[in-house]
N, C-alpha and C positions, 0 to 999 in steps of 0.2 A: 321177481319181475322188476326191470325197473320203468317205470312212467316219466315217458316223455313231457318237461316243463314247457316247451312250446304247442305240441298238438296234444297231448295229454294221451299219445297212443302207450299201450304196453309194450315192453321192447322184452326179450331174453335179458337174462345180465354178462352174456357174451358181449353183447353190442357193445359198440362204441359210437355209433351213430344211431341215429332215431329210423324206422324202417319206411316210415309216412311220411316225415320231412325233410329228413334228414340232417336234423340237428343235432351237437353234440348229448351225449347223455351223460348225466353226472354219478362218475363211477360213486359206484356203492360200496358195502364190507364184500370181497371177493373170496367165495365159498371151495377149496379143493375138493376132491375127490382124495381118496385116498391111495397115496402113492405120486401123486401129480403136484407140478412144482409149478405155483403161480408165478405169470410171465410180467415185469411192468414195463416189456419195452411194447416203444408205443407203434410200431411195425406189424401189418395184420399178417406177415407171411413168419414160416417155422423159422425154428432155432435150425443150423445146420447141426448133423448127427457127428457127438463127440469120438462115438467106436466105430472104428470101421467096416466098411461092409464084409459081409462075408463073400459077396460074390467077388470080392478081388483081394487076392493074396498079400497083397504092395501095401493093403491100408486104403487104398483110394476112398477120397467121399465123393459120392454124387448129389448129397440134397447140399442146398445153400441156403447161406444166413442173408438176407438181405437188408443190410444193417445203412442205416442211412449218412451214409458219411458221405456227405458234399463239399469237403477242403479242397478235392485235387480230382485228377479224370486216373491217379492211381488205385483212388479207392472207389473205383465203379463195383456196383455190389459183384457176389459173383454170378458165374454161370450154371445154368442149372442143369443135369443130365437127365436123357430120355430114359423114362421108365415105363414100357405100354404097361406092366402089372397093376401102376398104381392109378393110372387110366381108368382100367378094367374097372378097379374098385369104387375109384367116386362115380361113375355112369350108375353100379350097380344100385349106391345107395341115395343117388341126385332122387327127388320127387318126381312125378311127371308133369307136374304144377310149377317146378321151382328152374333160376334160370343161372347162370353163373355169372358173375360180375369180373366185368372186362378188366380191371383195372388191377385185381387181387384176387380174383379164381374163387371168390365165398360164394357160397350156395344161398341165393335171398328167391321167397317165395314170389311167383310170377305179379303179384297184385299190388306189390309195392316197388315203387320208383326210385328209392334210396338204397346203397348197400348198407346194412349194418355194420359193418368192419372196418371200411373204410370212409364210407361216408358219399361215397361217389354217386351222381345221377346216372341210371340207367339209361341205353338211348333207346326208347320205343323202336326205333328202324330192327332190331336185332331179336331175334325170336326164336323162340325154343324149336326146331323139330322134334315130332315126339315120336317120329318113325326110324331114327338116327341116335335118337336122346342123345344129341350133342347143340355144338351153337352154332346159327347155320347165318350167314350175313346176308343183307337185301341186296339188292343190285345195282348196284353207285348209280349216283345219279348223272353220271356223265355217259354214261355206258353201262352195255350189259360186262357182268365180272366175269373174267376170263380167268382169276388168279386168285391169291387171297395168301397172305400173311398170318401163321397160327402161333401165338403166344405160347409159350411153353413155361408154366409156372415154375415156381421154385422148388416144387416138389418132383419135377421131370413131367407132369401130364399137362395135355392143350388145355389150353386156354380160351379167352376169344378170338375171334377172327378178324381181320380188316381187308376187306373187299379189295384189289386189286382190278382194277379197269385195261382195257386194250390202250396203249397210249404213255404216255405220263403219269405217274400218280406223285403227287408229295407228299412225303412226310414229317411230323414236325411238332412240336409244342402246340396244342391248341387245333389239331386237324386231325382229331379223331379219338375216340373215348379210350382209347388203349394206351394214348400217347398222351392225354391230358395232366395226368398225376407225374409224370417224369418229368423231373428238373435236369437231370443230365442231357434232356434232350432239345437243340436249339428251337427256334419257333417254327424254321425252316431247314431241316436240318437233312434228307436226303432227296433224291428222285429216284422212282423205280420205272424204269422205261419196259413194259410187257409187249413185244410183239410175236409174230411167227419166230421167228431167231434164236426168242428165248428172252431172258429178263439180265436187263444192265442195270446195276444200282449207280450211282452218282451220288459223294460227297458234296453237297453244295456249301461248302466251307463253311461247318459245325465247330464248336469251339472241342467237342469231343471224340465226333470220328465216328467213320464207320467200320464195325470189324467183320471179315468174312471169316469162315472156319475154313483152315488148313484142311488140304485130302492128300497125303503122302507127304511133298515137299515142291519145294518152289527158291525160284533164285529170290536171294537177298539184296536192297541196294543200299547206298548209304544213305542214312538217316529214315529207314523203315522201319515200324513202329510195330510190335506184335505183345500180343499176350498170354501170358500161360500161368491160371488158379487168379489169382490177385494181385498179380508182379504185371507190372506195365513197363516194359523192355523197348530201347532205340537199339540200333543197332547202327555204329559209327565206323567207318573203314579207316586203316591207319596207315599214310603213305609214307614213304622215304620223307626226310625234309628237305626241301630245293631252296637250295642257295640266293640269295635274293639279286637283284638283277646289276647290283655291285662287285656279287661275288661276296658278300659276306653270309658264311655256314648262320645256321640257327641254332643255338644251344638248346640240350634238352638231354636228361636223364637216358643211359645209354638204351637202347630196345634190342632186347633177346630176341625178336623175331616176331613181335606184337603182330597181327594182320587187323586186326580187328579190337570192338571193346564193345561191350553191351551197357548201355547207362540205365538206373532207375528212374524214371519219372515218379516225381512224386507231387508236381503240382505244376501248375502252368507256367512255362519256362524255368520250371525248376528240378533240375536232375538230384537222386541223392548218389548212391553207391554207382562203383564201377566196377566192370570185371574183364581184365583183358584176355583174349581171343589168343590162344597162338597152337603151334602145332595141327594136324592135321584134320580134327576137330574138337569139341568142348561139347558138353553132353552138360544137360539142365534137368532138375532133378530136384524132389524132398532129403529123398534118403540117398542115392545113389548117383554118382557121376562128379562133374570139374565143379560147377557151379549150384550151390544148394540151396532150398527154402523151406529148411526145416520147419517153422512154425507155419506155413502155409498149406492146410491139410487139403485142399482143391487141387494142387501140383502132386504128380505122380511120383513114385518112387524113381524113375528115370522118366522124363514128361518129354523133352525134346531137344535136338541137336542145332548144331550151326559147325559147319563144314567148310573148308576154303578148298574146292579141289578144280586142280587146272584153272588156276588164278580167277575164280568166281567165287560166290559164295552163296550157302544153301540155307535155306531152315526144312525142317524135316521132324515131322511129330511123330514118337514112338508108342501109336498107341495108346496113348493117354487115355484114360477116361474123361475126363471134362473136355480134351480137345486144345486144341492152339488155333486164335484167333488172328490173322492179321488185316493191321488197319490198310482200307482202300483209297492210295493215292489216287485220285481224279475219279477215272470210274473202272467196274468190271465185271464179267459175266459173271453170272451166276448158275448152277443147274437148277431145275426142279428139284427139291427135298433138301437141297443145299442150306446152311444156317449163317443167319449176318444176327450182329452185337449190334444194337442202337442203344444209345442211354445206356439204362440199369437193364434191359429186358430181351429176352434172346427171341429171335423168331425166324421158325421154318420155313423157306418157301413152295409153295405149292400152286401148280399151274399147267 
């Protein structure tokens, strides 16, 4: 056990925060199991799985490492894939006493106000159903909730909830215990407008963006920003060069036929690698197609296309397991059950 030096509660020696006040606890000698490999990153969610799943032939991974790297908006952690199985299983073994912590999905008994893991205040307003055994949100206080927001952890099962209202809702750094612990997320970083219609998200010029999840494909414009595993992609269109209004050509390395190029971002106004676009389309990929990310085990064996047909341009996800993200210029609808990237944290809508 270790003993808390501020309230002098006994904690597990899992914790890392106290469960009664929530102060940090001073790790101890850290005891394996056998066969089990002690972790010292200081991150309370899983290692991502090094073997591939079985259920996809490509290799694909679905759990994600959610490793804290705040250099760049390239290395937003990754995305996590929906798993109902593993769902099933934490409801089976959740207590009917214990409630789940919004911020990191750990299991803290109903009577204490602190997570162990991460260290987060719990908000009274949020309370166990135990006819559901899940986590069921109070009724904003602006309104009764029409909608709701479902965190989807890094192991692919829900999370907590954030009450959506008829109207407006913002969200942002500091307006709401799901969104508290995320630095990637500005302080005022999106609006979700809920009516009969249906729900529009609005980017309210976040330094990081909002991402919606691809359903089939969609035109591409220049300078649209999407993502697929860990690779944060522009997408730049490449025109003829026009002569400037003297009549002097522009010099420039000859082009094969370039239509396009895909840039890396890899930090704010900073591009790394390029890859130019030509031919009929360029397929994106781990293992398979024009443009590859071999060491990026989240990107599919072939993950998604970009297409120029009858002088437009497309992206279009093949199936992928983790999905292709594209970020929302201004604003855009969204369906029920449809999923947006905020910060580090993926969430379903539901409404």
């Amino acid at each position: 056990m270790a003993i808390c030096d501020t309230c002098g509660r006994d904690n597990q020696n899992l914790y890392k925060f106290c469960l009664g006040c929530g102060a940090e606890l001073n790790a101890g000698p850290a005891v394996a199991d056998a066969g089990d490999t002690l972790r010292s990153d200081p991150t309370p969610y899983p290692k991502r799985v090094e073997e591939p799943s079985a259920s996809h032939s490509n290799g694909d991974i679905d759990d994600y490492d959610l490793r804290d790297r705040r250099d760049s908006l390239a290395h937003i952690q990754p995305i996590p894939g929906l798993a109902p199985s593993l769902q099933e299983a934490a409801n089976a073994s959740r207590p009917s006493s214990a409630r789940l912590c919004p911020s990191c999905g750990n299991v803290v008994p109903s009577e204490f106000a602190f997570c162990g893991a991460c260290g987060s205040r719990l908000e009274a307003q949020r309370h166990v159903d135990t006819t559901r055994n899940e986590l069921t949100p109070s009724s904003d206080s602006h309104g009764s909730t029409a909608g709701q927001l479902v965190l989807i952890r890094p192991d692919g099962t829900e999370g907590g909830v954030h009450p959506l209202a008829e109207g407006e809702n913002v969200i942002g750094r500091g307006l709401g215990s799901l969104f508290d612990a995320d630095g990637y997320l500005s302080p005022r970083h999106a609006e979700l407008v809920l009516n009969a219609a249906g729900l529009v998200v609005r980017d309210t010029g976040s330094l990081n963006g909002v991402f919606v999840k691809l359903v089939g494909e969609e035109e591409l414009h220049d300078g649209d920003v999407f993502r697929i595993g860990q690779e944060l992609l522009r997408f730049d269109e490449i025109q003829q060069p026009v002569p400037l209004d003297d009549g002097t050509d522009v010099m420039g390395s000859p082009n094969p036929g370039y239509w396009g190029r895909l840039a890396l971002i890899v930090g704010r106004d900073q591009d790394g690698s390029a890859f130019p676009l030509f031919g009929d389309s360029v397929t994106l990929g781990r293992e398979r197609g024009d443009i590859l990310f071999p060491e990026d085990g989240y990107v599919s064996g072939q993950h998604a296309r970009v297409e120029l047909r009858d002088g437009r341009f497309y992206l279009c996800d093949l199936d992928s397991s983790n999905g292709t993200f594209v970020r929302v210029r201004g604003e855009r609808a969204v369906k029920a059950g449809g999923s947006i990237l905020m910060g580090q944290q993926l969430f379903r809508i539901s409404y």
